[in-house]
C-alpha positions as CSV (number, residue, x, y, z in Angstrom):
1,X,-108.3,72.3,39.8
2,X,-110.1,69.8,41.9
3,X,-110.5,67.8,39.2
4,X,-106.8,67.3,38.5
5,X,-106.2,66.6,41.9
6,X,-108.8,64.0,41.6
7,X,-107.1,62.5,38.7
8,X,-103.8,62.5,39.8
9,X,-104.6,60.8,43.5
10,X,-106.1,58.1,41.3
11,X,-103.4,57.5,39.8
12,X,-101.1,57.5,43.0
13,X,-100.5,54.1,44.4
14,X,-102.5,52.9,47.7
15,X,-101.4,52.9,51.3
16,X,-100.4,49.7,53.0
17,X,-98.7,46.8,51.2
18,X,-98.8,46.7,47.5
19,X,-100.2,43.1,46.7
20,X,-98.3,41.4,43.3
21,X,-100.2,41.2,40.1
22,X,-102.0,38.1,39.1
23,X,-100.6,35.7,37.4
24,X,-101.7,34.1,34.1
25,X,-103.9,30.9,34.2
26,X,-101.2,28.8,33.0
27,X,-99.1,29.9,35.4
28,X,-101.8,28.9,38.2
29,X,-102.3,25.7,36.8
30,X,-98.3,24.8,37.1
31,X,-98.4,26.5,40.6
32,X,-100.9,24.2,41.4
33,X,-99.6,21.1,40.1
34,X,-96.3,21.7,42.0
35,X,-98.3,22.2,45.5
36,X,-100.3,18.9,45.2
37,X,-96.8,17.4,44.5
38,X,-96.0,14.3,42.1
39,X,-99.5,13.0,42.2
40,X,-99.1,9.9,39.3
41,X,-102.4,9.4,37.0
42,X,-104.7,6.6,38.2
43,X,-103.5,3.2,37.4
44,X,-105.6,1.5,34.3
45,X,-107.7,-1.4,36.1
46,X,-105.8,-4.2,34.5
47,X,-103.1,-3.0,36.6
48,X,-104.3,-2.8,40.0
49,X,-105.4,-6.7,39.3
50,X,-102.5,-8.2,38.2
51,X,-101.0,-6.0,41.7
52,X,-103.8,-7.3,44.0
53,X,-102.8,-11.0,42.2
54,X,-99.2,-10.5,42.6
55,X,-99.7,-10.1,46.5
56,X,-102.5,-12.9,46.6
57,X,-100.2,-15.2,45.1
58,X,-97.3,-14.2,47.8
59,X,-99.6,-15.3,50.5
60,X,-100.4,-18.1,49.7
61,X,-97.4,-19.0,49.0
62,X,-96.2,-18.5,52.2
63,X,-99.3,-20.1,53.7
64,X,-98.3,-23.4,51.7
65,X,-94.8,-23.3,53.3
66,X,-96.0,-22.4,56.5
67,X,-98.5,-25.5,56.4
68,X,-95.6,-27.8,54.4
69,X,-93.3,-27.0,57.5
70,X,-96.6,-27.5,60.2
71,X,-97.5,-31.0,58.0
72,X,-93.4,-31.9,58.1
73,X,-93.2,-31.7,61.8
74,X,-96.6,-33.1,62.8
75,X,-96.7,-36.4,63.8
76,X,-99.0,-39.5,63.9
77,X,-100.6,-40.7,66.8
78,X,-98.0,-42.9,68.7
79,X,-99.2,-46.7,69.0
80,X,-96.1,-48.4,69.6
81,X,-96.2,-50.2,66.7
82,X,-93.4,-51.3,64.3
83,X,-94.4,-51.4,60.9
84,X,-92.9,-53.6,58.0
85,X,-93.9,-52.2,54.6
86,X,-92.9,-53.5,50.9
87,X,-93.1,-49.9,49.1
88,X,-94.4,-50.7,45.6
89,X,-92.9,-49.2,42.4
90,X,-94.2,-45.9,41.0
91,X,-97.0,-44.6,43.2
92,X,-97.7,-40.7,42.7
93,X,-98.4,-38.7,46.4
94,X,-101.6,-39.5,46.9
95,X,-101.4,-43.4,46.1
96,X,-98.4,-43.1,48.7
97,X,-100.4,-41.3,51.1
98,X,-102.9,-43.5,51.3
99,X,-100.9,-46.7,52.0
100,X,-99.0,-44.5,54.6
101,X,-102.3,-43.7,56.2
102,X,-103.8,-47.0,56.6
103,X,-100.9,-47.9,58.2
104,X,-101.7,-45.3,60.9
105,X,-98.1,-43.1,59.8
106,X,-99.2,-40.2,59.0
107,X,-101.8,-37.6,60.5
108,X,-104.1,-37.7,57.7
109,X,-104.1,-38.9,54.1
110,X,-104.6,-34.9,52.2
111,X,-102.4,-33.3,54.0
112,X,-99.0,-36.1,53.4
113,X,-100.1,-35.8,49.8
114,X,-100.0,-32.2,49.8
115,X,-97.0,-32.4,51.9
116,X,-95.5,-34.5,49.4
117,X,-96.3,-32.6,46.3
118,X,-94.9,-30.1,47.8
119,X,-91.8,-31.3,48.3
120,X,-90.8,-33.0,45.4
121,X,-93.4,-35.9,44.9
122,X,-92.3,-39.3,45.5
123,X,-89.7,-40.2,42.5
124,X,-86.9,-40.8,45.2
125,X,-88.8,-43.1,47.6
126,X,-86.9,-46.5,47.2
127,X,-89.2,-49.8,46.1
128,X,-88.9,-52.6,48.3
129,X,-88.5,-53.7,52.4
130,X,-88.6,-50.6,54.8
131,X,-89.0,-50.7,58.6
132,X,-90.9,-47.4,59.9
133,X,-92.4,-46.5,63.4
134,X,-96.0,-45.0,64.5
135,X,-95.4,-41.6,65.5
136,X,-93.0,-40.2,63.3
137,X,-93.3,-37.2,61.5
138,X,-94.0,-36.7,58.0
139,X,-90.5,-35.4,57.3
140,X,-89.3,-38.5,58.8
141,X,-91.1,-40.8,56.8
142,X,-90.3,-39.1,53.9
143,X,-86.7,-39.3,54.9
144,X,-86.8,-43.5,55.7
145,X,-88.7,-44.0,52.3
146,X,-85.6,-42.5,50.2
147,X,-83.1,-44.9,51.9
148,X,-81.6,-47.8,50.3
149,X,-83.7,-50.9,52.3
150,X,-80.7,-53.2,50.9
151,X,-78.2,-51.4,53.1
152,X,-76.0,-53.9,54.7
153,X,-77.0,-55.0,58.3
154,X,-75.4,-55.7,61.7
155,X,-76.7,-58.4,63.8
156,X,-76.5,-56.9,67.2
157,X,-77.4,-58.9,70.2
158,X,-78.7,-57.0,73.6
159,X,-78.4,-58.9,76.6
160,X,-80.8,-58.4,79.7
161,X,-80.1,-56.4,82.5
162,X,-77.3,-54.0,80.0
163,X,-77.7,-50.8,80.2
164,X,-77.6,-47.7,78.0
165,X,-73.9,-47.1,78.5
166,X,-73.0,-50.8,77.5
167,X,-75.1,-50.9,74.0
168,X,-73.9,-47.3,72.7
169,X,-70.7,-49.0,73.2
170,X,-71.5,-52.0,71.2
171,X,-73.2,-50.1,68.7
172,X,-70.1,-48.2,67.7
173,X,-68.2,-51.1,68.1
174,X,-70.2,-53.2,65.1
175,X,-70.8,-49.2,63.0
176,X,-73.9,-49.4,63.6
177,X,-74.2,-45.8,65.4
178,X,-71.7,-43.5,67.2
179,X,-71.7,-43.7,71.6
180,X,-72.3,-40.1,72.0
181,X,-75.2,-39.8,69.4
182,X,-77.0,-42.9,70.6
183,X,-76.8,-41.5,74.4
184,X,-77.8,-37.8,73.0
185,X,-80.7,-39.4,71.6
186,X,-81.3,-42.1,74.2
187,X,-81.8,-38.7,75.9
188,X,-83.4,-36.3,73.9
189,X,-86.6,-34.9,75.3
190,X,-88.5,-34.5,72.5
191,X,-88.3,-38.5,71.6
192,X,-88.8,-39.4,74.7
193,X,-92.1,-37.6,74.9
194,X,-93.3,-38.4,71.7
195,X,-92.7,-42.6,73.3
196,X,-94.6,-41.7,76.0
197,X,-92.1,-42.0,79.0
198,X,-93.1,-40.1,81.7
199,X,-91.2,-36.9,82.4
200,X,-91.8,-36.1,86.4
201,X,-88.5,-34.1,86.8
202,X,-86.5,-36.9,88.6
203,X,-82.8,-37.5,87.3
204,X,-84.1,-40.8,85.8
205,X,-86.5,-39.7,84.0
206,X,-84.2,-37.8,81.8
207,X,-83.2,-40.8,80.0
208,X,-84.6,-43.9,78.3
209,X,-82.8,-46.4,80.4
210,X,-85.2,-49.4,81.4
211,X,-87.0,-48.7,78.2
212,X,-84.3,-50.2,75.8
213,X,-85.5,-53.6,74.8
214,X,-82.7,-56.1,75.6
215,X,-83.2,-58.5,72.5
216,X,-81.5,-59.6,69.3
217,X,-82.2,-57.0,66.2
218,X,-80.1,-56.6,62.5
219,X,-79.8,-52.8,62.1
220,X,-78.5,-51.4,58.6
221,X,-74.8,-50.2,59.6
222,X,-73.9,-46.2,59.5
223,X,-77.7,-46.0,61.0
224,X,-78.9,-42.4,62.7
225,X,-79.0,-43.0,66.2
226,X,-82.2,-41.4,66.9
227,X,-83.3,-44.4,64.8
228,X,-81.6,-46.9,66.5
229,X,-83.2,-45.5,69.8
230,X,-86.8,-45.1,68.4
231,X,-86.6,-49.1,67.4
232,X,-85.5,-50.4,70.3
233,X,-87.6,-48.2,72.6
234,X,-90.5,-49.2,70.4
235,X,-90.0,-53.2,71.1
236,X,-89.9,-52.2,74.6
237,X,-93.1,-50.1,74.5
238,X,-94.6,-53.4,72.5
239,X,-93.5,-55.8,75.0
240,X,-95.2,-53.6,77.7
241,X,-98.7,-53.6,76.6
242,X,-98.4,-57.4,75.9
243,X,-97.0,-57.9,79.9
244,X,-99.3,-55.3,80.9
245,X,-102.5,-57.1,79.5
246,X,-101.5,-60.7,80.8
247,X,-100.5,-59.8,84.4
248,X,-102.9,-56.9,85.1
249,X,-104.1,-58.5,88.2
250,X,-100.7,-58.2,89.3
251,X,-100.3,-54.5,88.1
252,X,-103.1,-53.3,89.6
253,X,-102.2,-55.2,92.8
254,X,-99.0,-53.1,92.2
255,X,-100.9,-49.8,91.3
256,X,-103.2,-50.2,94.5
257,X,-100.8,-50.7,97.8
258,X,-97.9,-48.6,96.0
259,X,-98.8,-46.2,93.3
260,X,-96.9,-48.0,90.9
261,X,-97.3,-47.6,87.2
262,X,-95.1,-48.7,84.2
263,X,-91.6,-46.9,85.4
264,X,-91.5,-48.0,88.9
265,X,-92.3,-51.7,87.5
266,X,-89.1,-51.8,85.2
267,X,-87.4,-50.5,87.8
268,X,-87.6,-52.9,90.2
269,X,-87.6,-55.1,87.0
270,X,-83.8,-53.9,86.3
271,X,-83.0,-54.2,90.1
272,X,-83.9,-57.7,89.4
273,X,-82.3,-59.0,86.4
274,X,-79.1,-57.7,88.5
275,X,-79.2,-59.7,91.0
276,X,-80.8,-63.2,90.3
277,X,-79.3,-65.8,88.0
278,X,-81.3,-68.6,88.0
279,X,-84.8,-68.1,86.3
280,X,-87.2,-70.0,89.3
281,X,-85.2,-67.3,91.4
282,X,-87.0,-64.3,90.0
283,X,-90.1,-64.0,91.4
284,X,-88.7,-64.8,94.9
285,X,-86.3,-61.9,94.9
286,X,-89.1,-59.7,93.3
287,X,-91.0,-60.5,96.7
288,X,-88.1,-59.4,98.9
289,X,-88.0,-56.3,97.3
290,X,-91.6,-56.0,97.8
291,X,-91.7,-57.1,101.3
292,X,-88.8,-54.5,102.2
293,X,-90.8,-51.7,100.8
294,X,-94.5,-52.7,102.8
295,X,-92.6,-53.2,105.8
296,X,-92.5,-50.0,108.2
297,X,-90.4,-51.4,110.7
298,X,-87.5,-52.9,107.3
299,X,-84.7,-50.6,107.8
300,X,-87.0,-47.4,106.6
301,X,-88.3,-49.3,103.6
302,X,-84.6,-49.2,101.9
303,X,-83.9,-52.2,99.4
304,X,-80.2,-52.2,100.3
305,X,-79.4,-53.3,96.7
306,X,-75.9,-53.1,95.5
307,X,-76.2,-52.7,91.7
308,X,-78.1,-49.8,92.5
309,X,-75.4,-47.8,93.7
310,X,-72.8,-49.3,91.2
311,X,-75.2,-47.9,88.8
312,X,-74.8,-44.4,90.3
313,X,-71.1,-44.2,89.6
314,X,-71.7,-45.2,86.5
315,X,-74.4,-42.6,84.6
316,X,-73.3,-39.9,87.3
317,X,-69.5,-40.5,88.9
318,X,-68.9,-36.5,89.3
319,X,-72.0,-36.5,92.2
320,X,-70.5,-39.4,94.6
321,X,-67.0,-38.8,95.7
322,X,-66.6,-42.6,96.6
323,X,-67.3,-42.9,92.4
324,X,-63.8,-41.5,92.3
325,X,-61.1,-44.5,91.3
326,X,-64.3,-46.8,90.4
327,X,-63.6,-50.2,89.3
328,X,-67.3,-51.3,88.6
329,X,-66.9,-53.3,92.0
330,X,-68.9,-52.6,95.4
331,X,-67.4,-51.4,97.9
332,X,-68.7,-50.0,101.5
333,X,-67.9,-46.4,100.5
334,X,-69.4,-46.9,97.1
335,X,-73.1,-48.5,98.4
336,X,-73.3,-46.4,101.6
337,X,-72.6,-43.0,100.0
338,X,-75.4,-40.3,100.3
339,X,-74.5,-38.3,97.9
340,X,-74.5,-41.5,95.5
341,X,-78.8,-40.9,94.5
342,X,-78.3,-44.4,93.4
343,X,-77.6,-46.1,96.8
344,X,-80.5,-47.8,98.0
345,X,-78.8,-48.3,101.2
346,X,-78.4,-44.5,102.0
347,X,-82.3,-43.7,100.3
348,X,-85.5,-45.6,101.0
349,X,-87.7,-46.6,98.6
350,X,-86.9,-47.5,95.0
351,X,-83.7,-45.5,92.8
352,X,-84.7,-42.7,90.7
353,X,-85.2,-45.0,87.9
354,X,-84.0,-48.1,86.1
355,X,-80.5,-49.2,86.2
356,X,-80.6,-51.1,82.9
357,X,-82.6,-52.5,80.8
358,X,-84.8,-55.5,82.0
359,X,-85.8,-58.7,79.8
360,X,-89.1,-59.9,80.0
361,X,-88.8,-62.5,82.7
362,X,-87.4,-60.1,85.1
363,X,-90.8,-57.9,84.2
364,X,-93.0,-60.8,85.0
365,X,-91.5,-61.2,88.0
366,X,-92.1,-57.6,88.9
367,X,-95.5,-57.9,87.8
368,X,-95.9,-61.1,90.0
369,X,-93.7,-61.7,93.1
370,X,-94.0,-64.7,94.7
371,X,-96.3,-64.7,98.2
372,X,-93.4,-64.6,100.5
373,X,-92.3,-63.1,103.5
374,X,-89.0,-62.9,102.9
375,X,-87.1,-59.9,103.7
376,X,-83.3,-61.4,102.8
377,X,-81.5,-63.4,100.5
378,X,-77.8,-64.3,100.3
379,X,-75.7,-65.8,97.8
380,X,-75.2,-69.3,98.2
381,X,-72.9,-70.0,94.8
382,X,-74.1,-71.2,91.5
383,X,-75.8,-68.4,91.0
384,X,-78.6,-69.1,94.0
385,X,-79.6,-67.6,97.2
386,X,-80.7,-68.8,100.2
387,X,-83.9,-67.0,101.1
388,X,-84.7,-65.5,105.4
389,X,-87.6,-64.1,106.8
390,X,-85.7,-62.9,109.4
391,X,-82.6,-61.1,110.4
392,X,-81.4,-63.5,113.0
393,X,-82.1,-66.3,110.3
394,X,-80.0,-64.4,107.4
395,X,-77.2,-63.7,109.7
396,X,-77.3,-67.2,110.7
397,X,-77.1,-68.7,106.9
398,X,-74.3,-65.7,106.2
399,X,-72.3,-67.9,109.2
400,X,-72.7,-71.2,108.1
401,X,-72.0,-70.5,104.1
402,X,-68.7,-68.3,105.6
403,X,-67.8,-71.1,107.3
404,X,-68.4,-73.7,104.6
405,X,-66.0,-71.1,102.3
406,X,-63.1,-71.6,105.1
407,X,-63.1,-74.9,105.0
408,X,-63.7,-75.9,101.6
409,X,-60.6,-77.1,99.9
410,X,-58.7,-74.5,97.9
């Protein structure tokens, strides 16, 4: 009896939860497999090379066109120097780098040959006369070299003392380059930095008036403007150094009693080629200007220079409400006006810049006024001045050439 009891509580199923029978191997396996998820088979190891390939390639390809833009945009050190070359036929990059290179165009001979391989070798670059500058970049040069040197040209002449507004407007007028362009890029920061005009925040400043060689040049017609700008502001920077070297005496003279450097010297260089006429006149009116400055007791060191404030109304007629209606003639409203930054007669010391480009004579003079102590000069006719040391003597000269006027014959 016990022992069937025995048997069947053997037999009876267990307290607590009943656990699921196990299942077959296979099963497990797949169970497995599923819980690991879609774990692919090792790649073979030719594979994971030509992957690791694949992405060595990508990056250096994009660290060559990272380095082709970088090598595009870099420029050579700036020297002011035009630079006539006769390109030769069929040179391959580095034969054209090098010639660029010893030529001081480029920043280093490798990298424009990589540059150039890179960009399509040197098949387009057209044989024979091209005009380049120091300081361009490499894209530039590149750009120069596949123009036509035989384009047709303009002869376009630049007197002294014009300004920026008058040659954009002779420019267009021969197609040589559009106004607005050539005054965008006569005032363009970026080129005016890379020609080394100083950038101290003054309204002047912002512009590359005064550094706009007045001379005659031939410029292809249809020309970019930027161009245009580059050359002529490249004969000025030229001139400089030569004018510099001869009269530094004079400059450092200049330097010493007034701080000047290059800008405030074409400055007053431009204030002179306004007013004098006659050459022997220069360097006299230089020294008036000079002498009104180092005087204390002159007016509050104002020049009292009437281009200057015609000027004004010119490059900025919206500040000066007297520029409203202007005729290009001075008037007491126009000269006098404070809010004109131009008038020399409302603000002492020297304009915020030049008023227009000066020749070289006028920069001599500036460089070398005449030992004088003149403070005045009037207009005597004929395109000279009579010259005072004093006021009493210039208002006296002013009386006597009025009076001459009324009774000369008309």
């Amino acid at each position: 009896m016990q022992g069937g009891e025995a048997r069947r509580r053997s037999t009876a199923a267990p307290e607590g939860p009943q656990q699921p029978p196990s299942p077959p191997s296979s099963t497990r396996k797949q169970a497995a497999s599923k819980s690991r998820g879609t774990r692919r088979k090792p790649r073979p190891g030719w594979q994971r090379a030509l992957a690791g390939m694949a992405v060595g390639f990508a990056l250096v390809a994009l660290l060559t066109v990272g380095l082709v833009i970088g090598y595009g945009s870099a420029t050579a050190p700036d020297h002011g120097g035009l630079v006539e070359i006769n390109w030769p036929e069929g040179l391959d990059a580095e034969e054209a780098a090098a010639l660029l290179a010893s030529d001081g165009l480029v920043r280093g001979e490798r990298g424009m040959a990589l540059y150039l391989h890179a960009t399509g070798g040197t098949e387009e670059f057209v044989p024979g006369p091209h005009l380049l500058w120091q300081g361009l970049s490499a894209r530039e040069v590149r750009a120069l070299l596949q123009r036509a040197p035989d384009r047709p040209k303009a002869k376009v002449v630049i007197p002294e003392g014009w300004n920026r507004y008058d040659i954009a407007a002779r420019l267009e007028k021969l197609h040589v380059a559009g106004r607005r362009a050539f005054l965008a890029a006569t005032s363009d920061a970026e080129l005016l930095e890379r020609v080394g005009i100083e950038r101290t925040g003054s309204v002047g400043v912002e512009s590359a008036e005064g550094y706009l060689f007045p001379a005659t040049y031939e410029i292809p017609l249809d020309s970019d403007a930027r161009e245009v700008a580059r050359r002529l502001m490249s004969e000025s920077d030229r001139r400089w150094k030569a004018l510099a070297t001869q009269h530094k005496e004079g400059l450092a003279t200049l330097q010493a009693s007034l701080g000047w450097g290059r800008r405030e010297v074409l400055t007053l260089a431009s204030i002179i080629e306004k007013e004098a006429v006659v050459d022997d006149e220069r360097r006299l009116i230089a020294s008036v200007f000079i002498n009104r400055l180092l005087d204390p007791t002159f007016r509050s060191r104002r020049l009292q220079s009437d281009p200057t404030s015609l000027y004004g109304c010119v490059a900025y007629p919206a500040d000066a409400p007297s520029c409203a209606g202007f005729t290009g003639k001075p008037t007491p409203e126009v000269v006098r006006d404070p809010k004109n930054r131009y008038s020399t007669y409302a603000h002492p010391g020297l304009p915020p810049g030049p008023i227009g480009n000066p020749g070289e004579a006028s920069i001599v003079a500036a460089l070398s006024p005449a030992a004088t102590k003149y403070l005045y000069f009037v207009a005597t006719g004929g395109g000279r001045h009579t010259f005072s040391e004093s006021l009493e003597a210039h208002n006296e000269g002013v009386r006597r050439l009025r009076a001459a006027s009324a009774g000369a014959p008309r």
